[in-house]
Structure formats: C-alpha cells, structure tokens
N, C-alpha and C positions, 0 to 999 in steps of 0.2 A: 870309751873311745868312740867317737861320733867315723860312723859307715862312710867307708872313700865313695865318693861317686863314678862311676865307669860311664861312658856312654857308648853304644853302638851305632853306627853308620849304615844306616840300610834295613831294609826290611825281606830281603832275597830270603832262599834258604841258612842260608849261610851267618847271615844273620841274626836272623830268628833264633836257630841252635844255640849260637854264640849267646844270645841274650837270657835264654832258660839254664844252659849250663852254668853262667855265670853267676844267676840269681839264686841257685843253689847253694851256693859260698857263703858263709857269714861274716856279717862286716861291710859288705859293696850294696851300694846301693845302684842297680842299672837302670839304665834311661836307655830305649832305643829309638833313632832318630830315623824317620822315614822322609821322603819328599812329600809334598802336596798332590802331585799330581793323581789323578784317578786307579785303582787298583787293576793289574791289567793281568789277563788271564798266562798260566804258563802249560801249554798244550802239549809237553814232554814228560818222560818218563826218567828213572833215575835209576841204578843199579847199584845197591850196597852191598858188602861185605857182610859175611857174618857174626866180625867181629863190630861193625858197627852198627849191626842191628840189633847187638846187646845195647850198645852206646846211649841208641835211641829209648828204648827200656829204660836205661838209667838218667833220663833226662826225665822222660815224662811221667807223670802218677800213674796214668794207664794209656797204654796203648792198645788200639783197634787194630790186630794182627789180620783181619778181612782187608785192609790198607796195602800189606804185603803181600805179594805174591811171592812164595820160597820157590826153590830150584835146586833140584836135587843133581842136575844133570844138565853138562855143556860142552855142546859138541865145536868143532873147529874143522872148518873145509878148507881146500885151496881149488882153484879153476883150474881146470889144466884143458888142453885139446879135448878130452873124452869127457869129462864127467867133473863134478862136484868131488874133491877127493878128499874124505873126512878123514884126517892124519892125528887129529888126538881128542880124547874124549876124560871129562871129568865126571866121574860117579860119584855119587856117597847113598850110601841105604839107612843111614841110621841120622844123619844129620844136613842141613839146608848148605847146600856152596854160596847162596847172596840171595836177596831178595829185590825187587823189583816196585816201586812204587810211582802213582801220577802224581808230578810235580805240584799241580792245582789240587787236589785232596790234600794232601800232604801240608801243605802252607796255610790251608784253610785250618787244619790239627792244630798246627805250632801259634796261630792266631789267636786261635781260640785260648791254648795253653797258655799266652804271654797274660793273655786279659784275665784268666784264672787266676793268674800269680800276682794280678795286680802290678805287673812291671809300667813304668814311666812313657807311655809312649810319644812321641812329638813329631806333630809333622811342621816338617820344616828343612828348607831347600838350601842343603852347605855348599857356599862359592869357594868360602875362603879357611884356613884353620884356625883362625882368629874366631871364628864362629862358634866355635869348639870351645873357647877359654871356659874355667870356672869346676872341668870335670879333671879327676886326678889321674884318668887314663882316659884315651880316645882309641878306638879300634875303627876301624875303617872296613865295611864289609858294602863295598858300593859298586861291584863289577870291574868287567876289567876295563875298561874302557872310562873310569873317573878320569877328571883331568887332575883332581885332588892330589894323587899321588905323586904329581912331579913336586910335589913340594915335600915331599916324604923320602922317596929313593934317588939314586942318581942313576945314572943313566949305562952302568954295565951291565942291564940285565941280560938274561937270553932270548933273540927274538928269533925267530923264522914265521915265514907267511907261506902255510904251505901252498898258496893258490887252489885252494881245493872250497867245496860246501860241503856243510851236511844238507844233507833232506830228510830230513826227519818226517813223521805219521803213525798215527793209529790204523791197524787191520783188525777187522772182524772177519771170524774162520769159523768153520766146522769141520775143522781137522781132531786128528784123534793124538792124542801124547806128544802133544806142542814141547818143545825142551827149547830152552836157551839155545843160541847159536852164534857163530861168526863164519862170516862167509868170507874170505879174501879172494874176491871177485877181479879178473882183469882191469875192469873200468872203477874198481876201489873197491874197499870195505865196508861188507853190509853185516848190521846186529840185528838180531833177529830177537826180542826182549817179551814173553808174555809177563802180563798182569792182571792176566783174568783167565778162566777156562777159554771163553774165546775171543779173546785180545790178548794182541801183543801189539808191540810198537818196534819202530826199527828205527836206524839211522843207518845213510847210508853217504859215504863220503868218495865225491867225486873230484874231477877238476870242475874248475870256475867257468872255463868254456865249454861244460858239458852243454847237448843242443838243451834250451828252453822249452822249443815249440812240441808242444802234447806232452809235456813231462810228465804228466799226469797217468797219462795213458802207458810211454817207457816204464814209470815204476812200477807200477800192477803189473805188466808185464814181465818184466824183471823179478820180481817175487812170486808170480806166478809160476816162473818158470822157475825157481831154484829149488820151490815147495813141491810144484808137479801137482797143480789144481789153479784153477781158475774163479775156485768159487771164493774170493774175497772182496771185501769192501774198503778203501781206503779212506780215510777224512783224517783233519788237524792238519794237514801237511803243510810245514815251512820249512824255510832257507838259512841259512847262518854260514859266514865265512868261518873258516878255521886257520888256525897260526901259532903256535908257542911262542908261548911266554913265560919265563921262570925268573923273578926278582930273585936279585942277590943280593938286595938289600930290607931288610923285614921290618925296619922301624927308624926311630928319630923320638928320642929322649923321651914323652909318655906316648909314642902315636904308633901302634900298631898296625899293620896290614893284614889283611885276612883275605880267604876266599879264592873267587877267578882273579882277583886284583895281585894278588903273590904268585900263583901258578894258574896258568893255562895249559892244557895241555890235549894233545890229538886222541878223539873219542875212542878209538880204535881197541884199546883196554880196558875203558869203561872206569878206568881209575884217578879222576876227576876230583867228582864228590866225595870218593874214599880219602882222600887225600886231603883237602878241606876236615872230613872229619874228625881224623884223626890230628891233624891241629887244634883244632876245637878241645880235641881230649886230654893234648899234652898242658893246653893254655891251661884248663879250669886246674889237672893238678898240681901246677907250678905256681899257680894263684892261688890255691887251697892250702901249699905249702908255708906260702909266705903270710897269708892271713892269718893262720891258727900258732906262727908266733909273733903274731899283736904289728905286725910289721909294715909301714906304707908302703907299698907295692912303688910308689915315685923314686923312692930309696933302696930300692933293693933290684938285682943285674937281674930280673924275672924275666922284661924282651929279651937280653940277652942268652941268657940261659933258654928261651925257650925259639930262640934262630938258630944257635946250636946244636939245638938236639932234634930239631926239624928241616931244616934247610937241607942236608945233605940227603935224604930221603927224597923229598919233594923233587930237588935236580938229578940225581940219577934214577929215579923214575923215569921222570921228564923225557930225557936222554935217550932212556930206555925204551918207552914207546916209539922215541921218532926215530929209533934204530929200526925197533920190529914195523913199522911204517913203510918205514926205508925198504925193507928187504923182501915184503911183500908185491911193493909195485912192478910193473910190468918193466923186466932190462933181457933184453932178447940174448946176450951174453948168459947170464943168473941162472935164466928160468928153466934150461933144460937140467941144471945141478939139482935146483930146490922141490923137485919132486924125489929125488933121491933122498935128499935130508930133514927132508919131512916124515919120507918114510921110517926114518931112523930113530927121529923122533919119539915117535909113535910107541918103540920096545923100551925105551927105556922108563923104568919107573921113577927111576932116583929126580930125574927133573919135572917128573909129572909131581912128584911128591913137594918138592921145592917150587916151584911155580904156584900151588894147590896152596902153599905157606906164605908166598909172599903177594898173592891176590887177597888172603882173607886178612893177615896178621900187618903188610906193611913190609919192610926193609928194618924195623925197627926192632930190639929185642930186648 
C-alpha cells in the first residue's frame, strides 16, 4: 500500500508537534509546509502540563529535560485594599504540577528533530487551498489570524475582543525560592512563570488604553512591588492584543484546523498550548487507529471523530477562562463579596483536588 501523503501548514509550535507526531505513524508520509519569509525570533515562554510533558517525551527520541523548568508549587493572589491576598496554593512533594519552557529553545529542538526524521519540508507561501491539491490530508496549523480559514469554517464561531494586551518579558532575580504564580491584580492578571534559577517570565494583561508613556519603567515597578525588591532586570518585552476565539467548525472534507487557528483563548490559565496539545494527542491516536487497519484516512469519519471528542473540551474551557477572567476584573458591586469567597476557597480540598486534575489531565477522561 503506497504511504498517504499528509501535509502540515506552518512551521509555529504547533505545527512542528503535529508534523513529528504524525511521522511517527506508519503509512503517512508528511511534508510540512512553511512560508518563505525569514525565521523570526519567538521571545516567550510557554507553560505545559504534566501530562504533556509526557507527550513531548513520547514525540521525541530524547529530550533535554535542562529545556524544562518543573514546578512543584503555585501559588494564586488576589489585590485587595491591604495586601496581595494568597487564597489558594498548589503543592506536590513527590511529583512536577507543569513545566515551563522558552518558545525559541524549544522550536529550535523540534527543528532540529523534524530534519533528524528526515520529514519533507517546503517553503512555500499558501494563498489559496488549491495550493494544497495532490496531498490526502491538509492540516492547517498557520495562526490565528490565516485568512485561509475562511474557506474552511463558517462563520458561528465564538468571538470576543477582550480590549485588553498582554506584556509580556523576561526578569533576571536573585531571589531565593521563586515558585510559579498568579497575581489577579486590579489593573489585570499578572503570571509570574520561572524558567531558570533566575528567570522567570511573566505576562501581564491589561486594558488597551493602559498609559504607554514609561511602560517600561510601570512594569518593573509593578513587579517590583508585588515581589518586594527592586533588584530586577527586565528585557524581550512585547505587546499582543488579546480576544477569544473558539471555532465550531474543525474541518471540511480532508482539511483540518489546528492550533491558535481552532482556539484562542485568554492567557489567564495558561491553558492555550495545553489545549493544542492535547489535540495533537487525540489526532495522532485516531490516525494510528485508522492506519494500522490498512484504511485511507479520506474514507474514514477520523475529522469527525476527532471534532467530537475534542470540541467540547476546547469551548468549555474556553468559556471557562473568560468566566474566571470575568470574575476577577475590578466591579465595585463584586469585589467586597470576592474576598469572602476566596477565602472559602482556600479550605476546601475537594476543588483544589479537581482543579489540580483538570489543569494537568484536560476535561477529558
């Protein structure tokens, strides 16, 4: 039986995974298709699960665990009048809660990896899906912002523009037992992410009108003061709008969607890339299914089956964050309640234990 040909769209992270896990299947032959244009640096950080930090283990022959940074420990504040008020805290002593990786390491790895495997790569710039003919799947793994897609979904997806940015940057510290954090801050939601003994990175999402002028200067200050030291260094610092987006439509007879192009959603959770990869994970065994009984993947309900059994996860996620988003922001009604029910929070186990399960595991069982 002569190997279907697959091809991927894009060369992102998102991408990249998709083209190694898939090359791992027997019978597909993959090609991944990138643009021409010059390779351009990605000066962020990423925060996975530890259930897909197996994932990546089982994608690559070896992985360079000095790449991850684990995290045993994350804490959660809210602002109130007096103080920073740390309302729930996740431990583990025996095992990692997610690990933390730089975007540009990372890409650089999976690069490397595709040209190990000898995968198809082509550069070359898709307008149209015509461009595409001749491969027995097309996956599209091109951002969210392709214009490709309109020719793919229609148009109920779910949109909101929260009017909000990230700012994202790397800090250099000489602090001592740096941990994970989230800070729900008046003026929005700051992550606090290390990836080294002394770096960490952060994101920190505001409104669109927040001031410009010395941003530079507000931020360090701003994390100065939530740390309680001044001795930091900031650099990489960029901008980026933020806005959901959840398609509710996943495909079109062999053409796939993948990535931020399917789901966007508000950094706030940090369950983005979890969410991507875990597509990634259900796609290859729904493809491993149908390939190991002798079966063209063009003839067999595989997209379907595999919008099915992902879709609903992806949009009540989705939901989910722009609820907790929601409830966090500053409503001068709300806010004298939510220090009460934070507090409350805080004693119960049973949702520390299910939150704890549906950050590492997914919504999926």
């Amino acid at each position: 039986m002569n190997k279907q040909r697959i091809c991927i769209v894009g060369d992102g992270l998102s991408g990249l995974m998709t083209a190694l896990a898939l090359n791992k299947l027997e019978g597909l032959e993959v090609h991944l298709i990138s643009k021409k244009n010059k390779y351009s640096k990605d000066k962020r950080t990423t925060a996975i699960s530890a259930s897909n930090y197996e994932f990546f283990h089982a994608i690559m022959d070896k992985l360079d665990k000095k790449l991850f940074w684990p995290s045993k420990k994350i804490h959660l504040f809210y602002e109130t009048k007096d103080q920073n008020m740390n309302f729930l805290n996740f431990n583990e002593d025996s095992k990692n809660l997610m690990y933390v990786f730089e975007n540009d390491k990372i890409k650089k790895i999976l690069i490397k990896e595709i040209k190990k495997k000898k995968i198809k790569t082509i550069k070359k710039n898709i307008n149209e899906l015509k461009d595409l003919d001749g491969y027995d799947m097309k996956i599209l793994c091109s951002g969210r912002s392709s214009k490709i897609y309109q020719n793919v979904v229609d148009k109920r997806s779910l949109n909101k523009d929260y009017k909000e940015i990230a700012i994202t940057g790397y800090v250099k510290h000489n602090l001592k037992d740096m941990n994970t954090a989230q800070y729900f801050l008046k003026n929005g939601p700051l992550a606090i992410l290390p990836f080294s003994k002394n770096n960490f990175s952060f994101v920190w999402s505001v409104d669109k009108n927040f001031p410009k002028k010395d941003i530079n200067l507000v931020v360090k200050s701003k994390i100065s003061e939530v740390l309680k030291t001044k001795k930091i260094q900031i650099s990489n610092q960029q901008f980026y709008p933020l806005m959901l987006n959840l398609k509710r439509t996943y495909y079109k007879n062999d053409i796939l969607i993948l990535g931020e192009g399917l789901h966007t959603v508000h950094p706030v959770a940090g369950q983005g890339f979890n969410l991507v990869l875990r597509d990634i994970n259900k796609l290859q065994k729904i493809f491993k299914y149908y390939t190991e009984l002798g079966m063209s993947l063009k003839s067999t309900p595989a997209l379907e089956e595999f919008t099915n059994n992902r879709k609903s996860e992806n949009i009540i996620t989705g939901i989910g964050i722009d609820i907790t988003h929601n409830f966090f922001k500053q409503n001068k009604l709300l806010d004298p309640f939510k220090e009460t029910i934070l507090k409350n929070i805080s004693k119960n186990n049973t949702l520390k234990k299910i939150s704890k399960y549906i950050s590492n595991q997914g919504l999926s069982i």
